[in-house]
MARTILUM-474841 format. One record per residue (C-alpha): x, y, z; residue number from 1. Coordinates in steps of 0.05 Angstrom, whole numbers, plus 5000, padded with zeros to 4 digits. Example, Ala and Ser with C-alpha at 12.3 -4.5 7.8 and 13.67 -1.06 7.14 Angstrom:
// residues 2
<atom><east>5246</east><north>4910</north><up>5156</up><pos>1</pos></atom>
<atom><east>5273</east><north>4979</north><up>5143</up><pos>2</pos></atom>
This chain:
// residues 103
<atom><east>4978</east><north>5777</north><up>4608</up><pos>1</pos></atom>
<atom><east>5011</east><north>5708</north><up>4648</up><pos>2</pos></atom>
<atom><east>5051</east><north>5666</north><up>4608</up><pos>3</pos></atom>
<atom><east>5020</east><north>5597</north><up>4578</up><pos>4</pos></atom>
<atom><east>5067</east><north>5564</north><up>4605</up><pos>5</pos></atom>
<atom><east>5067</east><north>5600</north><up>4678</up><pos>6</pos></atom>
<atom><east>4987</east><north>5591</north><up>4679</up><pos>7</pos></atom>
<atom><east>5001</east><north>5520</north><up>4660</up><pos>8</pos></atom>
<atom><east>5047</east><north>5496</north><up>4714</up><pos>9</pos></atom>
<atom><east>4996</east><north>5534</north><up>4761</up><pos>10</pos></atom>
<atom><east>4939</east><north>5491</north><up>4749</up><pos>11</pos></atom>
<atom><east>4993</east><north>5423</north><up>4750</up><pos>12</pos></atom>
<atom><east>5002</east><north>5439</north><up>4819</up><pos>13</pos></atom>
<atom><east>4934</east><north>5465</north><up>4842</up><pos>14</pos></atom>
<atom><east>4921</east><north>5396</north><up>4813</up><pos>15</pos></atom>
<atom><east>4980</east><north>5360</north><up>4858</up><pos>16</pos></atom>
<atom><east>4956</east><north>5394</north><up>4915</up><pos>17</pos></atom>
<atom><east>4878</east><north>5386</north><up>4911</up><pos>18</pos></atom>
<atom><east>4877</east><north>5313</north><up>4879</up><pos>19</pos></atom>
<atom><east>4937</east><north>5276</north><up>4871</up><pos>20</pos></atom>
<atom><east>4968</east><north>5285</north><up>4944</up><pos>21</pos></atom>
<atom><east>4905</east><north>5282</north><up>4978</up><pos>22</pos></atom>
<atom><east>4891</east><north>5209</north><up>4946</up><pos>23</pos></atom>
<atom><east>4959</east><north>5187</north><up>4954</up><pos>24</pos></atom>
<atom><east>4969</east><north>5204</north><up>5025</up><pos>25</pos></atom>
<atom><east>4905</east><north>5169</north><up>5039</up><pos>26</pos></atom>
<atom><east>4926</east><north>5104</north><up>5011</up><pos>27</pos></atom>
<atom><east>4992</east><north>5111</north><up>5043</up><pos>28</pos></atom>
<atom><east>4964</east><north>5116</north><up>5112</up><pos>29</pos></atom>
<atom><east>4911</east><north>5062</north><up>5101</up><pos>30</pos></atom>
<atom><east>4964</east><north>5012</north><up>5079</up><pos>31</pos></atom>
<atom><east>5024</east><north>5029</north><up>5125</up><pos>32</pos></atom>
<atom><east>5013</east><north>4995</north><up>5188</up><pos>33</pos></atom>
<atom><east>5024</east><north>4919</north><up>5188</up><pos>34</pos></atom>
<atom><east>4963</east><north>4870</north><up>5182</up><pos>35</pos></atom>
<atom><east>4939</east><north>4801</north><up>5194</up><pos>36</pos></atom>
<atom><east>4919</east><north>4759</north><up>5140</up><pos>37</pos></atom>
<atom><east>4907</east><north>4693</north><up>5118</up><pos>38</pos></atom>
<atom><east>4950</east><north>4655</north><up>5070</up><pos>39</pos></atom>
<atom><east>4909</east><north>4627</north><up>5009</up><pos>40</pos></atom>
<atom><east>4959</east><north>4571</north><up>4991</up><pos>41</pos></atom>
<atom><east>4973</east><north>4550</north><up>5068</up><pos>42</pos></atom>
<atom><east>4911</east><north>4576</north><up>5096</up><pos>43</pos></atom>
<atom><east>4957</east><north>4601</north><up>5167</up><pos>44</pos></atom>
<atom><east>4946</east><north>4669</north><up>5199</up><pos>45</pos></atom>
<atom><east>5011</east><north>4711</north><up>5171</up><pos>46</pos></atom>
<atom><east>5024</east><north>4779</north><up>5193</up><pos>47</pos></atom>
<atom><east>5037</east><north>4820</north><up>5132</up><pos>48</pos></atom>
<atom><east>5059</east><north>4892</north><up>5109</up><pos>49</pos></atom>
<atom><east>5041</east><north>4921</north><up>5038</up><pos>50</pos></atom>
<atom><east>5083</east><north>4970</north><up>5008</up><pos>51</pos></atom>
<atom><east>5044</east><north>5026</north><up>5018</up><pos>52</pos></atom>
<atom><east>5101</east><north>5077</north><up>4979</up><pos>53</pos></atom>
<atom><east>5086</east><north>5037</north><up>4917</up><pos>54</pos></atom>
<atom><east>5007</east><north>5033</north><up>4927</up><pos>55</pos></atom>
<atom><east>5016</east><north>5105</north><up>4936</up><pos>56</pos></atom>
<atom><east>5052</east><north>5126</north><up>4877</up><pos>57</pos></atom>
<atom><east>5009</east><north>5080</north><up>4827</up><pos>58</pos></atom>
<atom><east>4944</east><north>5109</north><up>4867</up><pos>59</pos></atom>
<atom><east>4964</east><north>5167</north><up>4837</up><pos>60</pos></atom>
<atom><east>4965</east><north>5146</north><up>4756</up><pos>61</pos></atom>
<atom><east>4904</east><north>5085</north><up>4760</up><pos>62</pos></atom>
<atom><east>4880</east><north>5045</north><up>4833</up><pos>63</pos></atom>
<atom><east>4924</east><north>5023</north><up>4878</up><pos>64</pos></atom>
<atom><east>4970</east><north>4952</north><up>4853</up><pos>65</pos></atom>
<atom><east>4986</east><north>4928</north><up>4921</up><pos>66</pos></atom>
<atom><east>5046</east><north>4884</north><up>4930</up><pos>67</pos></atom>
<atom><east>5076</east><north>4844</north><up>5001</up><pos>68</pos></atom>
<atom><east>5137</east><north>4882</north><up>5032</up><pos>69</pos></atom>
<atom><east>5143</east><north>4830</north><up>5082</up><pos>70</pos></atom>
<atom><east>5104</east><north>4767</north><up>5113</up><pos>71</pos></atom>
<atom><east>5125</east><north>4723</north><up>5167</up><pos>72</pos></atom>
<atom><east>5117</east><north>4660</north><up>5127</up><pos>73</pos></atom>
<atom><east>5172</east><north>4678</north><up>5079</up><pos>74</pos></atom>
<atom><east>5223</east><north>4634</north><up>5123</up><pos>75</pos></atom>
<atom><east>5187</east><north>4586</north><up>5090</up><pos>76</pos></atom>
<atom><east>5150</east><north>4605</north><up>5028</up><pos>77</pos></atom>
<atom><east>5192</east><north>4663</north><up>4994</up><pos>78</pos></atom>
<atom><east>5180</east><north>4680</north><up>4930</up><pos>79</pos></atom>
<atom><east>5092</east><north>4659</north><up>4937</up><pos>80</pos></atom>
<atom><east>5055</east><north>4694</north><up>4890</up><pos>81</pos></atom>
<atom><east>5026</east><north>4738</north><up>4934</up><pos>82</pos></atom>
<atom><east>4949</east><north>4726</north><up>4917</up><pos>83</pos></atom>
<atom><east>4925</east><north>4749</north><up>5001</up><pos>84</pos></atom>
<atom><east>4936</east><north>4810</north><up>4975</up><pos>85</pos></atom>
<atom><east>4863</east><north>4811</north><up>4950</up><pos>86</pos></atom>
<atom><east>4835</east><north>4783</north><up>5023</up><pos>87</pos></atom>
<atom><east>4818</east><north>4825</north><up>5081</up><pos>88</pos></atom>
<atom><east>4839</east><north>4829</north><up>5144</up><pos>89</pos></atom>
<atom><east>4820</east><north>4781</north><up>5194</up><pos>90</pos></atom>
<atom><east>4774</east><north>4807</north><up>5243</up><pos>91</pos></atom>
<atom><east>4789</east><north>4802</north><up>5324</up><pos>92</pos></atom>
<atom><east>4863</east><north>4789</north><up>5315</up><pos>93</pos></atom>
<atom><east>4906</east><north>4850</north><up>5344</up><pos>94</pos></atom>
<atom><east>4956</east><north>4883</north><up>5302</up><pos>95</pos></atom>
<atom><east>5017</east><north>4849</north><up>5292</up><pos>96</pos></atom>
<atom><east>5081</east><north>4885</north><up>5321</up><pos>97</pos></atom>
<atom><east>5131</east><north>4917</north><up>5277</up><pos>98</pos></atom>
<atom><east>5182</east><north>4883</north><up>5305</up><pos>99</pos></atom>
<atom><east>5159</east><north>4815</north><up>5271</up><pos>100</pos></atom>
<atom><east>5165</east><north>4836</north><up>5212</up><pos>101</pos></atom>
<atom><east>5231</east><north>4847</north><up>5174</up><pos>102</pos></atom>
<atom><east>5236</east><north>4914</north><up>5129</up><pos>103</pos></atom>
């Protein structure tokens, strides 16, 4: 007869492998690439890229909590309090280049 604690561990990482990575992969892809968006507080077009690691890794405990790895109007306005978060993307605009951004 398996051990409790062997059958346990088994079904943690059926779980991992069926639920958790699945739904935290997805999020990481959706989020990685680099995005246009409109600032609330200035209203300019900003080029902006979430951190998709941590929308991943709190995708996996509750929904995602995005937060702004890097916009082109911090020169100006570092430190914002990040509210485009919630807005989409603006349609017809092509991606922005990674190189714009800094990591």
């Amino acid at each position: 007869m398996p051990d409790f604690w062997t059958v346990l561990a088994g079904l943690a990482a059926v779980a991992f492998v069926f639920v958790v990575a699945p739904v935290a992969g997805s999020v990481y892809l959706r989020l990685l690439a680099p995005r246009w968006l409109r600032c609330p507080e200035t209203q300019q077009l900003a080029a902006v890229a979430v951190d998709a690691r941590h929308a991943a890794w709190t995708a996996m405990f509750s929904g995602p909590r995005l937060r702004i790895r890097s916009c082109t109007l911090w020169l100006r306005r570092a430190g914002c309090a990040q509210r485009c978060c919630d807005l989409p993307e603006v349609s017809g605009e092509p991606a922005p280049p990674r190189s714009q951004l800094s990591s």
